[in-house]
C-alpha positions as CSV (number, residue, x, y, z in Angstrom):
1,X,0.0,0.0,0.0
2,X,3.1,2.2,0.5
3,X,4.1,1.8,-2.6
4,X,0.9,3.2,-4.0
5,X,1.0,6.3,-2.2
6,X,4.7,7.3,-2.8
7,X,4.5,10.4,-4.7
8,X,1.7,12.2,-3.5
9,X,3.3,14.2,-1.4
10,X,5.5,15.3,-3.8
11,X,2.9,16.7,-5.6
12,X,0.3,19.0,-3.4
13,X,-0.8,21.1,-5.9
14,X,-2.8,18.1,-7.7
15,X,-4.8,16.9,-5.1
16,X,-7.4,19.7,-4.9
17,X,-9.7,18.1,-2.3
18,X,-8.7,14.5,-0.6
19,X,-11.5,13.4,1.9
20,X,-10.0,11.8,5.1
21,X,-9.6,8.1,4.9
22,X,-8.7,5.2,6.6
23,X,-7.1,2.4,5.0
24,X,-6.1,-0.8,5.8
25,X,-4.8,-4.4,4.1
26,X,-6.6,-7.5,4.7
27,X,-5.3,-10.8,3.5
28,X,-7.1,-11.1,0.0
29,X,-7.6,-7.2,-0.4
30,X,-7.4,-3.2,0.2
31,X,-9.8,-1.7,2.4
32,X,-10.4,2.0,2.4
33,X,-13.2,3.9,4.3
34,X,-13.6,7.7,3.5
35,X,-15.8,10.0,4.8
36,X,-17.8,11.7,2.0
37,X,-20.4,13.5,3.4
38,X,-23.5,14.1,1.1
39,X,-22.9,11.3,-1.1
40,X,-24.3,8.4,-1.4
41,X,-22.6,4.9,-1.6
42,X,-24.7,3.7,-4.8
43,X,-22.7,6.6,-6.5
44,X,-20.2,6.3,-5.8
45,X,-17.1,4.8,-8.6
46,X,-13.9,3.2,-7.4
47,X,-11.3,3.4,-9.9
48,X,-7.6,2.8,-9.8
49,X,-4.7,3.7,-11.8
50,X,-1.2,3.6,-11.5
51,X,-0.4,5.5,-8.1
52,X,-4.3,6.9,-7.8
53,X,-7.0,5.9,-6.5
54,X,-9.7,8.6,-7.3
55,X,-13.3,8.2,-6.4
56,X,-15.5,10.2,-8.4
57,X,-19.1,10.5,-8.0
């Protein structure tokens, strides 16, 4: 999970708005709980690329 978040600092100025989180590693996957107040969860869209994980909804 490190791996995937190297980088970010490095680069402030992209992430416009990150909601807090927390995340976690179970044995067979990723588990990530964010707060997103005013949104439901049947709209939101997990989507992952290279060293992002946005969530747009």
């Amino acid at each position: 999970m490190d791996r995937l978040l190297e980088g970010t600092a490095a680069a402030p100025a992209a992430l416009a708005w990150s909601p807090a989180a927390d995340m976690r590693e179970t044995d067979d996957a990723y588990v990530i709980e964010a707060e997103l107040a005013g949104i439901k969860r049947d709209d939101i869209d997990v989507e992952m690329s290279e060293r992002e994980l946005p969530v747009p909804a």
